[in-house]
GUMIKOL-751024 format. One record per residue (C-alpha): residue number from 1; x, y, z. Coordinates in steps of 0.05 Angstrom, whole numbers, plus 5000, padded with zeros to 4 digits. Each point is the difference from the previous one (the first is absolute). Last residue first. Layout:
<marzas>
MARZA,NUM,X,Y,Z
...
</marzas>
This chain:
<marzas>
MARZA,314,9002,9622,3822
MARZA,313,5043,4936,5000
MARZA,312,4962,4960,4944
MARZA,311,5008,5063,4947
MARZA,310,4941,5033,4968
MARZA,309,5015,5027,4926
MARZA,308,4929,4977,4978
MARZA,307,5021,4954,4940
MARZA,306,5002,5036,4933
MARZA,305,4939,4976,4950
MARZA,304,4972,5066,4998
MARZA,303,5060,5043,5005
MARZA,302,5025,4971,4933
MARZA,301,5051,4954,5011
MARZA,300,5074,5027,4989
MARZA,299,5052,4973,4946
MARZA,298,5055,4960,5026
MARZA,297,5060,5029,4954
MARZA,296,5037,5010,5067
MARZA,295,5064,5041,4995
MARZA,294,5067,4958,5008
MARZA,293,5018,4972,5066
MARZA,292,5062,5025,5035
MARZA,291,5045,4959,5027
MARZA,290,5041,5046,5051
MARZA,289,5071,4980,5019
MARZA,288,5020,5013,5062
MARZA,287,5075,5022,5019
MARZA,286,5046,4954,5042
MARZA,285,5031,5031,5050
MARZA,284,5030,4946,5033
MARZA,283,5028,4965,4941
MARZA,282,5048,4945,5011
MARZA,281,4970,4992,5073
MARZA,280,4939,4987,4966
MARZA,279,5017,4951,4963
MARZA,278,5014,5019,4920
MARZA,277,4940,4969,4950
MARZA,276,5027,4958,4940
MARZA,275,4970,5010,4934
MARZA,274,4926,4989,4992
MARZA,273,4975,4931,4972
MARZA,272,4932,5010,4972
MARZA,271,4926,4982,5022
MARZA,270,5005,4997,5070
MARZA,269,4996,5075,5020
MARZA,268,4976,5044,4935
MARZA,267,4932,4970,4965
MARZA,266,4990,4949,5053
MARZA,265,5016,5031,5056
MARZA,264,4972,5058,4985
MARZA,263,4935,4971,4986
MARZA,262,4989,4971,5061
MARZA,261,5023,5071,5033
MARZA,260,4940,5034,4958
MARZA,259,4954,4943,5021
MARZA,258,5014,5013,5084
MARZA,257,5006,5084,4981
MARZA,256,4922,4999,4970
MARZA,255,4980,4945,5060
MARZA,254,5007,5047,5049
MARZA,253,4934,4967,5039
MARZA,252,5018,4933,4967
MARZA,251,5054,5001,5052
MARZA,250,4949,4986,5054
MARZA,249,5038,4968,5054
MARZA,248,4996,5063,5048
MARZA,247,4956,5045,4970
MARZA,246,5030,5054,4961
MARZA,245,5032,5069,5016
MARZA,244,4982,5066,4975
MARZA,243,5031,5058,5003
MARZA,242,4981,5075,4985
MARZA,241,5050,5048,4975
MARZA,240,5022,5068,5015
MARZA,239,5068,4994,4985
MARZA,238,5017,5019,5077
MARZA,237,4950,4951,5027
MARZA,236,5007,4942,4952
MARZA,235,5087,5006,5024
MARZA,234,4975,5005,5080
MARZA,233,4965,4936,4995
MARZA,232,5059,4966,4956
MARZA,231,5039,5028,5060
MARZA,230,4951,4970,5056
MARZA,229,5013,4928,4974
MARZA,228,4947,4962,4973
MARZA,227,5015,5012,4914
MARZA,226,5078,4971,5028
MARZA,225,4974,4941,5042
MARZA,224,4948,4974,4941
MARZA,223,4926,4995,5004
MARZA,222,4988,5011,4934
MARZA,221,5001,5057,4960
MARZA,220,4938,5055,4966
MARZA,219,5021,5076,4986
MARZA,218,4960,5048,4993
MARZA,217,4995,5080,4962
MARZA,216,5058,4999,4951
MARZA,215,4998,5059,4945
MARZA,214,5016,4974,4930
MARZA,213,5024,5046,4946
MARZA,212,5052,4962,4979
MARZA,211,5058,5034,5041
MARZA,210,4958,4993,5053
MARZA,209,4989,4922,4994
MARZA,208,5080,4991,5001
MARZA,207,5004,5051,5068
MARZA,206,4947,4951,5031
MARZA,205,5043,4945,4987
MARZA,204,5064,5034,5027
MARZA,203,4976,5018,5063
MARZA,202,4969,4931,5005
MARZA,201,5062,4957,4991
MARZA,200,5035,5049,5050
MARZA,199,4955,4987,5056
MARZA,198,5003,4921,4979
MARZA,197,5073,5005,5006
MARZA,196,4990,5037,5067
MARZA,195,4945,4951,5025
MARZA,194,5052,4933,4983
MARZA,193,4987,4961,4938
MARZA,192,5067,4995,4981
MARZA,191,5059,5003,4947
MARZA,190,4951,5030,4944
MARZA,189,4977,4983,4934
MARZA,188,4952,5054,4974
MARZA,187,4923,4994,4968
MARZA,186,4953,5055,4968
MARZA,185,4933,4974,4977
MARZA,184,4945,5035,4956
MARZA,183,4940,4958,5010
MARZA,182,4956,5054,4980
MARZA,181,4949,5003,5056
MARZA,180,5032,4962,5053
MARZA,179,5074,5033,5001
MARZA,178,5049,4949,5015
MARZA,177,5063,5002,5037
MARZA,176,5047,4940,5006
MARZA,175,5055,4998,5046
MARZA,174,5058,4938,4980
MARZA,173,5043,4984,5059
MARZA,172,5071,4967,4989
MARZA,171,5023,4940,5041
MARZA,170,5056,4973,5037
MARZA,169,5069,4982,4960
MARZA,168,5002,4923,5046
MARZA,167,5058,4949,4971
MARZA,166,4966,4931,4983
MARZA,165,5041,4949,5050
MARZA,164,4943,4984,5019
MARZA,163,4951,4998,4942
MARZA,162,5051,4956,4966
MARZA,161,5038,5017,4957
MARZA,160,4996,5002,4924
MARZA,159,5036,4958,4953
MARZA,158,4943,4956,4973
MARZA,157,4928,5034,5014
MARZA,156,4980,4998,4931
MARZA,155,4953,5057,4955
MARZA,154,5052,5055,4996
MARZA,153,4949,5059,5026
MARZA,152,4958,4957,5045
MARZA,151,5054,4955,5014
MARZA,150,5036,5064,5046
MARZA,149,5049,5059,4970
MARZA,148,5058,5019,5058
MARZA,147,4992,5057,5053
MARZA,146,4926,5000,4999
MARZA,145,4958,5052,5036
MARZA,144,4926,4988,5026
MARZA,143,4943,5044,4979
MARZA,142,4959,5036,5050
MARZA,141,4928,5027,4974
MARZA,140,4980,5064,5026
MARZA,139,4929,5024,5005
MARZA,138,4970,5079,4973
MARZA,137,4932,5002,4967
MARZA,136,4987,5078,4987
MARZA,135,4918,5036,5004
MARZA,134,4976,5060,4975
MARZA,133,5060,5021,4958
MARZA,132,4973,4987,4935
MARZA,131,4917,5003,5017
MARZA,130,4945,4958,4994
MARZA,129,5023,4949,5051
MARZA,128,4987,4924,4981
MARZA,127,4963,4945,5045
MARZA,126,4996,4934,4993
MARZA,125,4958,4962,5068
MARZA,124,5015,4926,4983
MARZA,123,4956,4959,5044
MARZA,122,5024,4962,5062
MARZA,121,4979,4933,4999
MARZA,120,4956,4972,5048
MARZA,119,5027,4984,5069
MARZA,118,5014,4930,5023
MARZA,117,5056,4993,4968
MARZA,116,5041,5049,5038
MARZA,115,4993,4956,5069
MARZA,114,5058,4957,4960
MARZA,113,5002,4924,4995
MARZA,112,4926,4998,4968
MARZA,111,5017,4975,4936
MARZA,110,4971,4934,5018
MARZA,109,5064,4951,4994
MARZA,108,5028,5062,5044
MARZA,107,4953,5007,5052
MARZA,106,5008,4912,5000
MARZA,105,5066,5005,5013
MARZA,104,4994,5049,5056
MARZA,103,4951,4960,5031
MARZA,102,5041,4950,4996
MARZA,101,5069,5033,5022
MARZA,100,4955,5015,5062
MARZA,99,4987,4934,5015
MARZA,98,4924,4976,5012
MARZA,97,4953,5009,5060
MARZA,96,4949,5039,4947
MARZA,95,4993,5062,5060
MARZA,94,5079,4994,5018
MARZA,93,5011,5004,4927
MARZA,92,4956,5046,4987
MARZA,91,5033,5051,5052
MARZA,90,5067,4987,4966
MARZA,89,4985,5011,4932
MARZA,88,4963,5074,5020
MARZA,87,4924,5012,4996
MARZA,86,4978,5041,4944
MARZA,85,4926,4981,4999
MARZA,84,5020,4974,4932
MARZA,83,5056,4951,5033
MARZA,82,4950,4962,5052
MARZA,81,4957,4986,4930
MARZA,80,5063,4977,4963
MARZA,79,5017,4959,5067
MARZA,78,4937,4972,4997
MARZA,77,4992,4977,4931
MARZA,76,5076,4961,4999
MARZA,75,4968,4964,5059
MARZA,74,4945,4982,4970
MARZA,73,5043,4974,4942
MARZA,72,5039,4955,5042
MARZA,71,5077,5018,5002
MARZA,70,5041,4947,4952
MARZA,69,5040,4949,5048
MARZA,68,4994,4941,4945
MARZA,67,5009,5038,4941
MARZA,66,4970,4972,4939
MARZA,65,5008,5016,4925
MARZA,64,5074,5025,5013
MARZA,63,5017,5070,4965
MARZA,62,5046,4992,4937
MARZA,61,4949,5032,4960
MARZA,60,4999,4964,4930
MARZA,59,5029,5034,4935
MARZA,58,4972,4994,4929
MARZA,57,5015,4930,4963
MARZA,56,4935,4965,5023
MARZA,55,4951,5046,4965
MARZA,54,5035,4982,4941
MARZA,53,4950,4933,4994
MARZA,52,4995,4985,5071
MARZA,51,5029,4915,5002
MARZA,50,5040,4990,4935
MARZA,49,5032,5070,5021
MARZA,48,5004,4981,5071
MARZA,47,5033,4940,4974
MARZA,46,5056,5033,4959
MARZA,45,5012,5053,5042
MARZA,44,5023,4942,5048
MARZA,43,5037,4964,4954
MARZA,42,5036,5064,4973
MARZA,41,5016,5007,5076
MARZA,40,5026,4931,5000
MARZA,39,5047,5002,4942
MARZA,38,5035,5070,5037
MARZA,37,5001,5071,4971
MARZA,36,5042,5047,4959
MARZA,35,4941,4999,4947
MARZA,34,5033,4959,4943
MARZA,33,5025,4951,5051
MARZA,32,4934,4984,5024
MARZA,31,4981,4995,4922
MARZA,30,5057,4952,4983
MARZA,29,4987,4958,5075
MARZA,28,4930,4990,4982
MARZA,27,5015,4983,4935
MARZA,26,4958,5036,4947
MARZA,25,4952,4981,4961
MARZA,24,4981,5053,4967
MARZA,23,4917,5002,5021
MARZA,22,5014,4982,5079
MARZA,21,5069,5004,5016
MARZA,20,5011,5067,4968
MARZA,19,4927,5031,5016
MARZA,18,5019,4987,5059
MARZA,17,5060,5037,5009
MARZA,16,4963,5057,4956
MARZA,15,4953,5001,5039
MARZA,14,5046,5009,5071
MARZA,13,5040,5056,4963
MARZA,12,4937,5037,5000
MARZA,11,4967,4988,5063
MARZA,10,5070,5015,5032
MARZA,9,5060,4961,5011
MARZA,8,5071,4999,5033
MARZA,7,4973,5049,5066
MARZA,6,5068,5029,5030
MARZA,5,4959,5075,5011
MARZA,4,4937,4968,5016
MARZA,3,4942,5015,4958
MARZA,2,4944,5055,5011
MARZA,1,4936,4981,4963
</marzas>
């Protein structure tokens, strides 16, 4: 049960109201009072109680038993069957000879607002490369800069601006590398996400898995401007590296770097106050600074329970 946020009672407080005026003896006015509530709805509670059993003090839907201009249920059948041989909200509405916003309301009563629906679900396809180096995650996550500490930090909004007259520091860039096979991860903060920053980011990734032993063979992004341009292109071509992009909408496709980020921000980005962060016309050359992750302790599968090392985009 999901009460509302200003709700005086619940199930609980509402027995022991009762239980008050009923077996104690209580005033109806002493136990309202009691409660933070009115005389009349400790009446009321009262009655259902007298009338259910405590049955009667859990929560009623607040929906109308009748509704005069309700949509027949035949008709509600045929536009779900007009909707699974994927025809369009407007076309059954001029085949039903009812409203558009109708028919729309009803896709959605029906869980059949979007054409996505209709399809069965797509099933998880995990896969895991055998080797370090085989295959690296890389996705940016943008973080917003604050020039003054917000209520999530100081837990009140009272003395703070408005979001208007809020004074705009831009953003900072986190880029996220993560090798498949041993999850070892090596992150920076940088001022952009353009291709030449994300050039850069890569140079210096692969040169932190060769220093460990770790020779990088693919490379799996998004759809991103900077890992489409013709320089990122050029970049995989010199270092002799393969890349890979995803699907469009299918981020569960580089899902390794998606939960990796999730967990840097709550491990690292929003769960400590950091000190304050020049603009960047204050520091125009600002340096990056690389998180490193520490080595994995994840302990490898035995090759005969290891998933085939097959990747969704070939």
């Amino acid at each position: 049960m999901r009460l509302h946020r200003n709700a005086r009672t619940c199930p609980a407080s509402r027995r022991l109201l009762v239980d008050r005026i009923v077996c104690e003896r209580w005033s109806a006015v002493d136990a309202a009072v009691a409660v933070g509530t009115s005389a009349g709805t400790a009446a009321k509670w009262v009655r259902r109680f007298r009338e259910e059993g405590t049955v009667g003090l859990e929560d009623r839907s607040s929906a109308p038993h009748r509704v005069a201009h309700k949509t027949p249920a035949d008709r509600v059948d045929a536009i779900a069957t007009l909707r699974r041989l994927r025809l369009t909200g407007a076309e059954i509405s001029g085949l039903v000879g009812m409203p558009l916003s109708t028919v729309h309301a009803v896709l959605k009563r029906s869980g059949l607002g979007r054409l996505s629906r209709l399809e069965p679900a797509e099933p998880a396809n995990r896969y895991e490369r055998r080797r370090p180096g085989e295959l690296l995650h890389i996705d940016v996550k943008k973080l917003a800069r604050f020039d003054q500490v917000g209520h999530a930090m100081t837990g009140t909004r009272k003395g703070q601006p408005h979001r208007t007259g809020a004074r705009r520091v831009g953003y900072e860039y986190v880029h996220v590398c993560v090798d498949d096979a041993t999850r070892l991860a090596y992150v920076e903060l940088l001022p952009n996400e353009q291709a030449a920053t994300a050039i850069g980011f890569l140079r210096r990734c692969i040169a932190h898995f060769a220093a460990r032993g770790v020779s990088v063979e693919q490379i799996m992004t998004d759809n991103g401007s900077a890992y489409r341009s013709t320089i990122w292109t050029l970049a995989c071509r010199a270092l002799g590296i393969h890349h890979l992009r995803t699907k469009p909408r299918r981020p569960p496709t580089n899902g390794k770097a998606e939960r990796f980020i999730r967990t840097l921000l709550d491990g690292w980005a929003y769960r400590r106050r950091l000190p304050n962060q020049p603009t960047p016309r204050q520091s125009p050359t600002r340096m990056a600074r690389p998180l490193q992750s520490p080595p994995t302790t994840r302990q490898p599968r035995s090759p005969a329970t290891r998933t085939p090392a097959t990747s969704p985009t070939g």
